[in-house]
MARBA-3410 file (N, C-alpha, C, O; in Angstrom, 1 decimal):
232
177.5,-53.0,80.4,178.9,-52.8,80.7,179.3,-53.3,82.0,178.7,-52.8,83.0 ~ 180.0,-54.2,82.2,180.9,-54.8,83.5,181.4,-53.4,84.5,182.1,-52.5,84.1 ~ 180.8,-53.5,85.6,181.4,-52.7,86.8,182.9,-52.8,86.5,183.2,-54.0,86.1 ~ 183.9,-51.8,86.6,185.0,-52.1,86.7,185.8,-50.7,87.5,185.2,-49.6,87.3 ~ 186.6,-50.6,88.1,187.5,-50.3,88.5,188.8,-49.7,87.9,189.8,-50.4,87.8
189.1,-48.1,87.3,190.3,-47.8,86.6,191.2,-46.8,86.9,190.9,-45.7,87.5 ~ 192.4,-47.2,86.4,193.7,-46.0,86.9,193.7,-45.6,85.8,193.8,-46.3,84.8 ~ 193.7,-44.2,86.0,193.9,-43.3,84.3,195.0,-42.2,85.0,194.7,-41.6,86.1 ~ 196.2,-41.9,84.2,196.9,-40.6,84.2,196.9,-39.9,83.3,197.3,-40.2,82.2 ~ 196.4,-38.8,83.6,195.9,-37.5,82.7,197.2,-36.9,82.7,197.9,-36.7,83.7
197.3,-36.6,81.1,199.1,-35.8,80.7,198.5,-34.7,80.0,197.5,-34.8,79.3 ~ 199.4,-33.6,80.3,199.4,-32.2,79.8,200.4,-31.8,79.5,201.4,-32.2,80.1 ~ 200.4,-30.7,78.1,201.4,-30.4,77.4,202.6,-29.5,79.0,203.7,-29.9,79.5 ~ 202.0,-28.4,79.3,202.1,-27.6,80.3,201.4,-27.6,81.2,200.6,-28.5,81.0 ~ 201.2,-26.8,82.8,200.8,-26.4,83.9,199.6,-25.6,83.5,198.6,-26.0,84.1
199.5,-24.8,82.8,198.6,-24.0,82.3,197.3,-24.7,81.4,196.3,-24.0,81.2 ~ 197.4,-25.9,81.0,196.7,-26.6,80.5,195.6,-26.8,81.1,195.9,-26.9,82.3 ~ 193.9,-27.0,80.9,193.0,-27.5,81.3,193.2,-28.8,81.4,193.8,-29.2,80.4 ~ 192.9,-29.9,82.3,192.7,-31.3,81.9,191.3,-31.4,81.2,191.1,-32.4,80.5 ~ 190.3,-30.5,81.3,189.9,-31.2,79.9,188.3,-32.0,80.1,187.5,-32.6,79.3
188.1,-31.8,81.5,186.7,-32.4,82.1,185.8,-31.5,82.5,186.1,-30.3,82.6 ~ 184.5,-31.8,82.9,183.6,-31.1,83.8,182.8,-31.9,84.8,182.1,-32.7,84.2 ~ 182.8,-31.9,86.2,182.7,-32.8,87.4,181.2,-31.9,88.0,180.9,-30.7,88.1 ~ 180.4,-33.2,88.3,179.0,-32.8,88.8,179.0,-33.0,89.9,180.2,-33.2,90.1 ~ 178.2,-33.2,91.2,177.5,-34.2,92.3,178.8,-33.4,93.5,179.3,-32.3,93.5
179.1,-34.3,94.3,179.4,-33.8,95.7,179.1,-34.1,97.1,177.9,-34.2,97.1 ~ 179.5,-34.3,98.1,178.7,-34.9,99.3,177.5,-34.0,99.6,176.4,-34.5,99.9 ~ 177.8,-32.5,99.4,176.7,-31.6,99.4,175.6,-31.3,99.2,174.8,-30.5,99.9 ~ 175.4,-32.0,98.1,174.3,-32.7,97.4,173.8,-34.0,97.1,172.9,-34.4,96.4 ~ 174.9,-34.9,98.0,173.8,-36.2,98.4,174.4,-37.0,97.2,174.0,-38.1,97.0
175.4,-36.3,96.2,175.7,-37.2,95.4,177.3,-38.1,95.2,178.2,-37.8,95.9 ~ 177.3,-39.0,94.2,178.5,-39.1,94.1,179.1,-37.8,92.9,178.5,-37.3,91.9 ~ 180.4,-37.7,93.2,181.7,-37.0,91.9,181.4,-37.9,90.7,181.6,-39.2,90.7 ~ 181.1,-37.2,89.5,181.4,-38.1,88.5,181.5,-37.4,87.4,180.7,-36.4,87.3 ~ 182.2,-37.7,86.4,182.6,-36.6,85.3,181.2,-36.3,83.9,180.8,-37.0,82.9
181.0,-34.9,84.6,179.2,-34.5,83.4,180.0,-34.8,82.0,179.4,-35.7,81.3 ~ 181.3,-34.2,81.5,181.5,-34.5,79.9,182.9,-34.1,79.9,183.5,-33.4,80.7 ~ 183.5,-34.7,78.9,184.5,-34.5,78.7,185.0,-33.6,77.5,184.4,-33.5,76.4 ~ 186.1,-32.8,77.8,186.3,-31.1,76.6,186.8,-31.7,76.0,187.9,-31.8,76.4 ~ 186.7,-32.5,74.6,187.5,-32.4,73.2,187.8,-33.7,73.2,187.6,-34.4,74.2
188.3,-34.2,72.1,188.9,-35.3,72.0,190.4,-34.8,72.6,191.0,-35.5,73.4 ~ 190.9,-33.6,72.3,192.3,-33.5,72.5,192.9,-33.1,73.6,194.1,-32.7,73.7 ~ 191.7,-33.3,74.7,192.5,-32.8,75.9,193.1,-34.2,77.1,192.6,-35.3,77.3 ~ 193.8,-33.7,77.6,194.5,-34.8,78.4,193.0,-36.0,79.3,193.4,-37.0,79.8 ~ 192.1,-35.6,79.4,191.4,-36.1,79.6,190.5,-37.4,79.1,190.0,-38.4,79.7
190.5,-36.8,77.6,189.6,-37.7,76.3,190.7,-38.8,76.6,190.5,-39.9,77.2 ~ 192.3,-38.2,75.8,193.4,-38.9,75.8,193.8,-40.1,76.9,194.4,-41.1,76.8 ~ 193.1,-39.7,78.0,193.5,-41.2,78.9,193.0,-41.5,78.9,193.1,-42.2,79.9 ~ 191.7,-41.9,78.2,190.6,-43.0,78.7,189.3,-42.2,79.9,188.3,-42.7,80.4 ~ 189.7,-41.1,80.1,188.1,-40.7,81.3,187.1,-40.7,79.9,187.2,-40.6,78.7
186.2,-40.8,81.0,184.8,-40.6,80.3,183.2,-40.7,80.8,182.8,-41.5,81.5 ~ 182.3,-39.6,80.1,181.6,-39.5,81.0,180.4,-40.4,81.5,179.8,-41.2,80.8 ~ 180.2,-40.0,83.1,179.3,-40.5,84.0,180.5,-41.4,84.7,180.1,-42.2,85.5 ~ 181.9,-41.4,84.5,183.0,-42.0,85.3,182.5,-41.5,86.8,181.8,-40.5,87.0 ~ 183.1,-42.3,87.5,182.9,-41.4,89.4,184.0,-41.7,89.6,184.6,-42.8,89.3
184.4,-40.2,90.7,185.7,-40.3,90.6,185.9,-41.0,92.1,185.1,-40.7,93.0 ~ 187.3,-42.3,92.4,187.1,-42.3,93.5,188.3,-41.4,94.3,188.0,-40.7,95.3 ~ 189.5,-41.6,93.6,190.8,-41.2,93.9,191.5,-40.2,93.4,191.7,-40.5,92.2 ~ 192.1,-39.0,93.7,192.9,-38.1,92.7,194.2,-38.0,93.4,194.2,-37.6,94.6 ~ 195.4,-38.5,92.9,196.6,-38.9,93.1,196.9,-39.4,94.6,197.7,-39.0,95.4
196.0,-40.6,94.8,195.9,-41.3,95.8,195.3,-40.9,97.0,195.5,-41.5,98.0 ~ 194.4,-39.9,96.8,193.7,-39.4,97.7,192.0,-39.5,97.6,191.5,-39.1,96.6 ~ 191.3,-40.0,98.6,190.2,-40.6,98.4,188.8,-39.0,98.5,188.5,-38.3,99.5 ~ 188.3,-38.9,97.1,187.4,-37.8,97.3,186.0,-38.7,97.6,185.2,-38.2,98.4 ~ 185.8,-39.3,97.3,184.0,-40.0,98.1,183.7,-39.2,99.0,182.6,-38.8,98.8
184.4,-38.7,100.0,183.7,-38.1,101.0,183.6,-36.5,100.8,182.9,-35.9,101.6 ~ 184.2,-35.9,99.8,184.5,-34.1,99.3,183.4,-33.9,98.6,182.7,-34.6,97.9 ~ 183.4,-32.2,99.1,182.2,-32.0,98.2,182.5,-31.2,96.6,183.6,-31.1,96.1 ~ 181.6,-30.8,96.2,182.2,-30.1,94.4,183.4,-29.5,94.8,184.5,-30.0,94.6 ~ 183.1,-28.2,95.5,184.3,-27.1,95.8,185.7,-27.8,96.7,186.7,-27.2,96.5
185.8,-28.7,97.4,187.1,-29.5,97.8,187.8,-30.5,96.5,189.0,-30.7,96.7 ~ 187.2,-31.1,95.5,187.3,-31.7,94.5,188.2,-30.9,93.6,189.4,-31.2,93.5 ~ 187.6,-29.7,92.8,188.1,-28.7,92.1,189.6,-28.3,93.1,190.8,-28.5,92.9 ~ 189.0,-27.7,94.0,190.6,-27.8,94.5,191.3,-28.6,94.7,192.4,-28.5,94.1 ~ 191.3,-29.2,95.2,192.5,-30.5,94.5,192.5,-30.9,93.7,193.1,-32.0,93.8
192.1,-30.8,92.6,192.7,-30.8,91.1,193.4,-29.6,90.9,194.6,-29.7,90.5 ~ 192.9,-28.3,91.3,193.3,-27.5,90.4,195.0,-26.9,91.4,196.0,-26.3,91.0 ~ 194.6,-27.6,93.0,196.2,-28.0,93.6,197.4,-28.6,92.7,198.6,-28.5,93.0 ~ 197.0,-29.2,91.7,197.9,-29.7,91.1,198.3,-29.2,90.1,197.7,-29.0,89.1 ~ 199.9,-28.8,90.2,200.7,-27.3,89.5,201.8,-28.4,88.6,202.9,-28.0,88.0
201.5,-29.7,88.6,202.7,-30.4,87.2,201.8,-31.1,86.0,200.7,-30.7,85.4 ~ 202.4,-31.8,85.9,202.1,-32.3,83.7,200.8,-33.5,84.1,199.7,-33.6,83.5 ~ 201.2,-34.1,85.1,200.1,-35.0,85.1,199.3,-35.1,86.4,199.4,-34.3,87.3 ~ 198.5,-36.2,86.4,197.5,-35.9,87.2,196.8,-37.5,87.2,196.2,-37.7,86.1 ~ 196.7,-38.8,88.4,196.4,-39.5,88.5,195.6,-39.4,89.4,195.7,-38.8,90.4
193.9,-40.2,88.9,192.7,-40.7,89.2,192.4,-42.1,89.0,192.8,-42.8,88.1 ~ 191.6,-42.4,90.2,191.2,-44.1,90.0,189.6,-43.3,90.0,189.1,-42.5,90.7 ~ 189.0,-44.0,88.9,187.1,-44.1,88.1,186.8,-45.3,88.8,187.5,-46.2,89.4 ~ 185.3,-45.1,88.5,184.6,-46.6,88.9,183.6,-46.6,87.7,182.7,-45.8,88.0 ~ 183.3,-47.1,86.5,182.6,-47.2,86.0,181.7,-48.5,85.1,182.3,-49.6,84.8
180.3,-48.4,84.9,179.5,-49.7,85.2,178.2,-49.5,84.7,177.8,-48.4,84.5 ~ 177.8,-50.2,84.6,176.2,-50.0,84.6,175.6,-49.5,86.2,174.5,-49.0,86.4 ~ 176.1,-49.6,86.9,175.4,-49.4,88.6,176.8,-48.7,89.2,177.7,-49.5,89.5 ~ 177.0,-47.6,89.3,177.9,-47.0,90.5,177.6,-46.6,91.7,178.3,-46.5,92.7 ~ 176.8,-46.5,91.6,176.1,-45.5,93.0,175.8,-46.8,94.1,175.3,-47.7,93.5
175.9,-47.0,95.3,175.8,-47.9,96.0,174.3,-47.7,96.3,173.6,-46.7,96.6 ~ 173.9,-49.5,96.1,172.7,-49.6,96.4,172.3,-50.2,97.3,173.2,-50.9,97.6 ~ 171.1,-50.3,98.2,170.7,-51.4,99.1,171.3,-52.5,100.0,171.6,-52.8,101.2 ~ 171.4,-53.1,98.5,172.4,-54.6,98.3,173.4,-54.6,99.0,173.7,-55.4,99.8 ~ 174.4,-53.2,98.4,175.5,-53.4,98.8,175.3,-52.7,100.3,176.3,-53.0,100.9
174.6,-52.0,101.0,174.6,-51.2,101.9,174.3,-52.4,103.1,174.7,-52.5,104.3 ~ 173.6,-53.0,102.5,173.1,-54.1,103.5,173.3,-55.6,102.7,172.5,-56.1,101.9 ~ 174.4,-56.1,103.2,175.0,-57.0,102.3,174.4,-58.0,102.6,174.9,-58.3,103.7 ~ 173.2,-59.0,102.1,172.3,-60.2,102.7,172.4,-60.6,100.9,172.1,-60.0,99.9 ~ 172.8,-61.6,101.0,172.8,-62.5,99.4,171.7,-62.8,98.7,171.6,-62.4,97.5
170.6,-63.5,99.5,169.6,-63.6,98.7,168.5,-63.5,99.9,168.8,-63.5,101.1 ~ 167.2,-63.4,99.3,166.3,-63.2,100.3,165.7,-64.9,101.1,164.7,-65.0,101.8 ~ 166.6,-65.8,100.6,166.4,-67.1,101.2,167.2,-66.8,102.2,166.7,-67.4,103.2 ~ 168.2,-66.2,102.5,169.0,-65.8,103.7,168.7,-65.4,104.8,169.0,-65.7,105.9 ~ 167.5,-64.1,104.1,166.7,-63.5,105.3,165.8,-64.8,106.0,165.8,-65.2,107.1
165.1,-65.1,104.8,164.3,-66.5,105.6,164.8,-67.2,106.6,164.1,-67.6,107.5 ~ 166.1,-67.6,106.6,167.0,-68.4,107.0,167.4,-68.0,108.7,167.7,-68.8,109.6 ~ 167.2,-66.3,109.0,167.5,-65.7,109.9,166.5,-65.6,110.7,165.4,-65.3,110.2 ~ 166.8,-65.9,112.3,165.7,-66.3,113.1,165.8,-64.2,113.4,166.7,-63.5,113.1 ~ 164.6,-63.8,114.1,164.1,-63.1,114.7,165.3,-61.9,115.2,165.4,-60.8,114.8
165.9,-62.4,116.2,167.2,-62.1,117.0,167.8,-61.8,115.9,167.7,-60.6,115.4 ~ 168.4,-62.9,115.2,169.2,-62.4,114.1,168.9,-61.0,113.1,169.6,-60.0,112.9 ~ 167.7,-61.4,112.7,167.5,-59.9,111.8,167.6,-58.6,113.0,168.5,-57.8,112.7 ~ 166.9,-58.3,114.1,167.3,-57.1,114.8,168.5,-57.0,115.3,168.6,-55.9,115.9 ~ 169.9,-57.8,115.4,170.9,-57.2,115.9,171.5,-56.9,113.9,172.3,-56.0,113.6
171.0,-57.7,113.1,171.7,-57.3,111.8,171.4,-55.8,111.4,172.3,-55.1,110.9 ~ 169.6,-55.2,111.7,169.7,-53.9,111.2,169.8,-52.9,112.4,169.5,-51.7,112.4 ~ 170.4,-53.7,113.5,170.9,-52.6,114.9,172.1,-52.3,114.3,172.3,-51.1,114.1 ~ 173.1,-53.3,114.0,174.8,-53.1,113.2,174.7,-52.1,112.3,175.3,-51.1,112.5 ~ 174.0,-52.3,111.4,173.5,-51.4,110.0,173.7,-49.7,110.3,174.5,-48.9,109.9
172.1,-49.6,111.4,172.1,-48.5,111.8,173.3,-47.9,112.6,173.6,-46.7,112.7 ~ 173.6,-48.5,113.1,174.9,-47.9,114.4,176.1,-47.6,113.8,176.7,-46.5,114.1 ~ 176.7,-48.6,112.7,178.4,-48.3,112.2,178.0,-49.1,110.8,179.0,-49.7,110.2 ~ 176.8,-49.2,110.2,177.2,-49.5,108.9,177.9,-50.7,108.8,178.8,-51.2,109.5 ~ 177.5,-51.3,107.5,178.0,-52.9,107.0,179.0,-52.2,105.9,180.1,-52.9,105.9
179.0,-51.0,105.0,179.9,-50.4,104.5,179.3,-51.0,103.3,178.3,-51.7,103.3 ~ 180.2,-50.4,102.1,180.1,-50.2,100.5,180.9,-50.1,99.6,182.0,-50.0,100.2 ~ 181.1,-50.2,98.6,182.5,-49.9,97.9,182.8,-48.5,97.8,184.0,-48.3,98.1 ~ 181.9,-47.2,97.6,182.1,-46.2,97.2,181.6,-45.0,98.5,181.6,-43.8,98.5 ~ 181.0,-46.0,99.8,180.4,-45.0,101.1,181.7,-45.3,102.0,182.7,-46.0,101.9
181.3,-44.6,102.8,182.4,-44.5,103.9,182.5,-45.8,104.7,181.5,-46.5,104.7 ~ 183.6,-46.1,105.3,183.5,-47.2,106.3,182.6,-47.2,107.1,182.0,-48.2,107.1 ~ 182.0,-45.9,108.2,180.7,-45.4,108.6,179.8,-45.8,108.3,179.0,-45.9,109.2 ~ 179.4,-46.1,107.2,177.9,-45.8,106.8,177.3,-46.4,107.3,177.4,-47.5,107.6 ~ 176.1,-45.4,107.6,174.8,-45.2,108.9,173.5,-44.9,108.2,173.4,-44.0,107.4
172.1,-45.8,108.6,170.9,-45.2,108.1,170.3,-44.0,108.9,169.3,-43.4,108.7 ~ 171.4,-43.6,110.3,171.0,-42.9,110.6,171.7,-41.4,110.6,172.8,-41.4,110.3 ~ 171.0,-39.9,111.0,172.0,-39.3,110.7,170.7,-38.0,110.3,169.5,-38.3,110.0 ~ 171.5,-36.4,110.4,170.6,-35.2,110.2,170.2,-35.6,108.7,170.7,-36.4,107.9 ~ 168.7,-34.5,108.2,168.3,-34.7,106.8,169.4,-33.6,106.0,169.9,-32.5,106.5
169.5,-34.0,105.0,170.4,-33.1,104.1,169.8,-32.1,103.1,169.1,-32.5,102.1 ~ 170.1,-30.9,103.3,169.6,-30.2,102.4,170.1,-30.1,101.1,171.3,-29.7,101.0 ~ 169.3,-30.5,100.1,169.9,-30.2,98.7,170.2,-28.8,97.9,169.3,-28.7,97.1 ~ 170.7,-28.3,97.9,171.3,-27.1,97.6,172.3,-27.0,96.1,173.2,-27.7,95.8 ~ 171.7,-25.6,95.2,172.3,-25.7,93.7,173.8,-25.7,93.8,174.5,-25.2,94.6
174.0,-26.5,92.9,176.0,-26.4,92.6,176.3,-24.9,93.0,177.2,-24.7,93.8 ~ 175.7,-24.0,92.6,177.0,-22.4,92.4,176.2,-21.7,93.2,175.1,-22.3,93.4 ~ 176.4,-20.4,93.8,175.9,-19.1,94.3,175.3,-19.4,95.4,174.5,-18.5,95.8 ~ 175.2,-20.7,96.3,174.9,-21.6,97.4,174.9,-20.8,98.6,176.0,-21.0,99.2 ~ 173.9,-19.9,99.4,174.8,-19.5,100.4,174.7,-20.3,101.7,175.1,-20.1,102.9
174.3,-21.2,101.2,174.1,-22.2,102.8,175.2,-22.1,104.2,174.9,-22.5,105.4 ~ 176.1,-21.7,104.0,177.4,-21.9,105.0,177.0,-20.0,105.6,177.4,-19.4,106.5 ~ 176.0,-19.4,104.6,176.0,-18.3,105.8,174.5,-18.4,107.0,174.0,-17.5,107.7 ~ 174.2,-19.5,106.9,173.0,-19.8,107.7,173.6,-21.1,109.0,174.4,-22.0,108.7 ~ 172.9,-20.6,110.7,173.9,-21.4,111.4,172.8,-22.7,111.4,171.7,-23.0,110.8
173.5,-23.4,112.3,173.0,-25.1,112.2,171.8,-25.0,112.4,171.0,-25.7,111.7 ~ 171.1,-24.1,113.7,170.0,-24.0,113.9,168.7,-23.4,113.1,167.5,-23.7,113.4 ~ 169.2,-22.4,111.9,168.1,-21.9,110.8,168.4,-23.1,109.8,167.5,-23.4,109.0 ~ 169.6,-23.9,109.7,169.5,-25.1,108.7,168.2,-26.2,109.5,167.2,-26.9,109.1 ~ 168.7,-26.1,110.6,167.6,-27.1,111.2,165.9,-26.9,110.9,165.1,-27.8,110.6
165.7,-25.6,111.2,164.3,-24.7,110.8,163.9,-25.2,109.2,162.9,-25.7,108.7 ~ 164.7,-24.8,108.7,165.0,-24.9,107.0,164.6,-26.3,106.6,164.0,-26.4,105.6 ~ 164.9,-27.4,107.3,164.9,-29.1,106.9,163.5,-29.3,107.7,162.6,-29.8,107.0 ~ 163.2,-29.1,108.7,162.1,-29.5,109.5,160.8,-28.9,109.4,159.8,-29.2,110.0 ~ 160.8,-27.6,108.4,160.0,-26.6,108.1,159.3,-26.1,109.2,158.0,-26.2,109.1
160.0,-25.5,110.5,159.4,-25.0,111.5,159.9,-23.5,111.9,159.7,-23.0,112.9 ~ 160.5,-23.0,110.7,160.7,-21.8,110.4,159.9,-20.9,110.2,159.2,-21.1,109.2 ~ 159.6,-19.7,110.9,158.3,-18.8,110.7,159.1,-17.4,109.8,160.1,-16.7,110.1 ~ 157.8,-17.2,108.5,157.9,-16.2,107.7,157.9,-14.7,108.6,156.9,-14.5,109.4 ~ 158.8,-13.5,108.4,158.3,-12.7,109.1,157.4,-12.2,107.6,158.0,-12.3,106.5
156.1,-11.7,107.7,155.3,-11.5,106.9,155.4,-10.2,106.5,155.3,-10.0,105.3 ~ 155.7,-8.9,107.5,156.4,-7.6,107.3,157.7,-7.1,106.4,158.1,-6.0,106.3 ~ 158.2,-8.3,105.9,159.6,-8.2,104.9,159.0,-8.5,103.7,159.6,-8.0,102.8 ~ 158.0,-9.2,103.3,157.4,-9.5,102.1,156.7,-8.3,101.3,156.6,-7.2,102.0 ~ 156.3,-8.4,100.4,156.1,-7.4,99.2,154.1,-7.6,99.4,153.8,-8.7,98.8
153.3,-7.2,99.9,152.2,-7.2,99.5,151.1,-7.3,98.3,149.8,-7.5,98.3 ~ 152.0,-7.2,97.2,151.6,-7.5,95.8,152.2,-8.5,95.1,151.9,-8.8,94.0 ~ 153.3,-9.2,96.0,153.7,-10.5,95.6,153.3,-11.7,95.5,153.2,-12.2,96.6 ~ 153.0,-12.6,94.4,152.4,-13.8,94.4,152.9,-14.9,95.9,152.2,-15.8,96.3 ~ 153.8,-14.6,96.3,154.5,-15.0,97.6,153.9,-15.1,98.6,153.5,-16.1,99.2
153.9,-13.4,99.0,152.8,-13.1,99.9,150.8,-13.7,100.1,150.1,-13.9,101.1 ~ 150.5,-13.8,98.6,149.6,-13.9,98.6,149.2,-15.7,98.9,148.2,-16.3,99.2 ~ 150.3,-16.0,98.6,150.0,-17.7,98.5,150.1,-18.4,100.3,149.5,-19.3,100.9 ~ 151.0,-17.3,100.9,151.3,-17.4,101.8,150.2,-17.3,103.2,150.0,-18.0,104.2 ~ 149.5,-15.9,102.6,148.1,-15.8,104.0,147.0,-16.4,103.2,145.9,-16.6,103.8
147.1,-17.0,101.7,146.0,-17.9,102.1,146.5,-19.6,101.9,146.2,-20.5,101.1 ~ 147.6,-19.6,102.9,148.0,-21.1,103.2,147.0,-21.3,104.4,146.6,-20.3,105.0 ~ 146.6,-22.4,104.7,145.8,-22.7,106.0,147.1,-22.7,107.5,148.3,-22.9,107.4 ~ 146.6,-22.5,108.5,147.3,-22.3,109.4,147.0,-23.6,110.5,145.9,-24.0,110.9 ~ 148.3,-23.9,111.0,147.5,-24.8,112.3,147.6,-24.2,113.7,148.4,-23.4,114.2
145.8,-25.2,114.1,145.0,-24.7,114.8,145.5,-25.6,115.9,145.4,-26.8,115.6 ~ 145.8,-25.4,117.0,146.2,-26.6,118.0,144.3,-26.9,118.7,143.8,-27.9,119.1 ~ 143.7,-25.7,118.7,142.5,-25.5,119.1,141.3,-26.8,118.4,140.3,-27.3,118.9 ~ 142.0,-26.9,117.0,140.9,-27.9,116.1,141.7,-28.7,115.9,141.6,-29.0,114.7 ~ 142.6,-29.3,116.6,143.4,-30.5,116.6,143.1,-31.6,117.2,143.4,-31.7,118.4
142.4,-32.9,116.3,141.6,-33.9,116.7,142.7,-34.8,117.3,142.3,-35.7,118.0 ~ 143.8,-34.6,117.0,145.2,-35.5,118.0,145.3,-35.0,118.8,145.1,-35.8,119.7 ~ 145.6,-33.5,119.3,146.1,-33.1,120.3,144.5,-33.4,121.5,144.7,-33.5,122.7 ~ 143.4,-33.3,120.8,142.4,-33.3,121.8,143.0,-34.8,122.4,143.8,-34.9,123.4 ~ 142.6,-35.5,121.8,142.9,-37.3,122.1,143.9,-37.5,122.9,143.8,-38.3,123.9
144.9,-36.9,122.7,146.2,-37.0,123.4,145.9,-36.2,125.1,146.2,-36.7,126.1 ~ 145.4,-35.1,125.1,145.0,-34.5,126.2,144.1,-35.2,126.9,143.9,-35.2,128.1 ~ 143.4,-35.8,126.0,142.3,-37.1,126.9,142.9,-37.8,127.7,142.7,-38.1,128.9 ~ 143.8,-38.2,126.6,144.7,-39.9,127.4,145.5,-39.5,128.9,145.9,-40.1,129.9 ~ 145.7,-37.9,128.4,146.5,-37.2,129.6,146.2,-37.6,131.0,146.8,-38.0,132.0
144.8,-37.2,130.6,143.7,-37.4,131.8,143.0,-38.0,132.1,141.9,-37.8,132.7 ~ 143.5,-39.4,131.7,142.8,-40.5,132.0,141.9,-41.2,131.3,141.2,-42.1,131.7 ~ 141.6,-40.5,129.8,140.0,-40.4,129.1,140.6,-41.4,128.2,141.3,-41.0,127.3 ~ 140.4,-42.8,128.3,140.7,-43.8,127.1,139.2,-43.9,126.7,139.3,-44.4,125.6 ~ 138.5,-43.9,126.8,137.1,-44.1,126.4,136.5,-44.1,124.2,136.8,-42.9,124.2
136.4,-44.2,123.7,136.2,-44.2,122.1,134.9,-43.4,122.3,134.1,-43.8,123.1 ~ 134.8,-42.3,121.6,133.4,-41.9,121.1,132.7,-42.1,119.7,132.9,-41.5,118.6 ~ 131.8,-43.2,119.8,131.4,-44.0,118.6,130.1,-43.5,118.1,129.5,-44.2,117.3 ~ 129.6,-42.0,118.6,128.7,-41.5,117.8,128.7,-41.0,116.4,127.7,-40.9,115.7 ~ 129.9,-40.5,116.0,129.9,-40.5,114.9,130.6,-41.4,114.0,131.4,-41.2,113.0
130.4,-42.3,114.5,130.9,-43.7,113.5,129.7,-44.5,112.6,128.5,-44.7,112.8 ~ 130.4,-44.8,111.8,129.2,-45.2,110.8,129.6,-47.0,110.1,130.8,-47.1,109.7 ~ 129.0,-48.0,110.1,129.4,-48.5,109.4,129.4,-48.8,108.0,128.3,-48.9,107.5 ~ 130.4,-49.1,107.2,130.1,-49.2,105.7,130.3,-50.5,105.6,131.1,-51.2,106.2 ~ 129.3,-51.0,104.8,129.3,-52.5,103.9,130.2,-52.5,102.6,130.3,-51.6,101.9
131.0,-53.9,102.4,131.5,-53.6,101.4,131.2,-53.2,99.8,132.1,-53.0,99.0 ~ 130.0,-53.1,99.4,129.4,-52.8,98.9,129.2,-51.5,98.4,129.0,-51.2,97.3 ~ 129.4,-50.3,99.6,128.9,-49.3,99.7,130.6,-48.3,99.8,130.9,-47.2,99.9 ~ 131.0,-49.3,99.8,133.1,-48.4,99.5,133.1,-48.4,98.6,132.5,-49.0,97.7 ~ 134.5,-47.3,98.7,134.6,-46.6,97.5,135.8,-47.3,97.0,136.7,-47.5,97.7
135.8,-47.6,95.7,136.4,-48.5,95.3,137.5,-47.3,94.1,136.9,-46.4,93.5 ~ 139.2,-47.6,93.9,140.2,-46.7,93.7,141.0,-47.2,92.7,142.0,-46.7,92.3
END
């Protein structure tokens, strides 16, 4: 199916009417909006042409790409008259890929680009983005990791930036006194291995170099023949 681009206005008998869809994804989750299924043939929905795996880009001229599930729903469900205008994007490929993120035509192009050229092309990239059809004018490879988090019952917004930070970087410490002693939890937990800064063959090395010690210690080095590897 041809990428294409569409305006659909969804009509309802009444205010009270469902339009008639169900919307997945979200910025929240790293995804795009796009409609899981559509309710009936007979609801204002079926009736205009949506359909599903559509992504939404626009609802009555207003750009959701950047909203997440719970800002989406509300502004739909903001809307208290008969109709209701959305622009879709639907295709075989919606989701912006690579390609489009880093817009280089063919890879004879890259060949084509001297040295200089390619590092100020992916310094631009990273700094303010080459842009996309469906990402922000922004778009950046750089930027915090995102936590994926279920659609419903989410409490993420009651944890501050700093336990989200803990949470993404896994440098969060269990207190072990709130756990259940008979819980598979607990149990998996004291016998996780722990690290030892003490038996840490980088941190020794590193404290070498501290101190001046570049030296290699090649007594326990061995050579292998290729003969004698282990072959995968």
């Amino acid at each position: 199916m041809v990428l294409e681009v569409v305006e659909l206005t969804l009509k309802r008998s009444n205010p009270k009417q469902a339009w008639g869809f169900r919307v997945v994804g979200g910025v929240a989750e790293s995804l795009v909006l796009k409609v899981e299924k559509v309710l009936g043939l007979s609801t204002p929905a079926c009736e205009a042409g949506l359909k599903e795996r559509d992504v939404f880009l626009e609802v009555n001229n207003i750009s959701v790409i950047d909203m997440s599930h719970k800002e989406f729903v509300e502004l739909v469900r903001k809307e208290g008259g008969t109709t209701l205008k959305i622009k879709v994007e639907r295709g075989e490929i919606v989701v912006p890929n690579m390609q489009e993120c880093f817009p280089i035509k063919s890879e004879h192009e890259i060949g084509q680009m001297s040295e200089e050229e390619k590092l100020k092309y992916y310094q631009d990239a990273m700094s303010q983005g080459l842009g996309s059809r469906l990402g922000p004018h922004s778009f950046t490879t750089i930027g915090k990791f995102k936590v994926k988090v279920p659609k419903y019952n989410c409490p993420q917004d009651l944890y501050s930036d700093a336990t989200m930070d803990d949470m993404i970087g896994g440098a969060g410490a269990v207190d072990t006194s709130k756990l259940d002693p008979t819980s598979p939890c607990y149990s998996k937990l004291m016998n996780t291995k722990k690290f030892n800064p003490a038996r840490s063959s980088v941190l020794e090395v590193l404290n070498a170099h501290e101190k001046g010690h570049f030296e290699v210690d090649v007594r326990n080095i061995h050579e292998v023949k290729p003969e004698q590897a282990r072959k995968i």
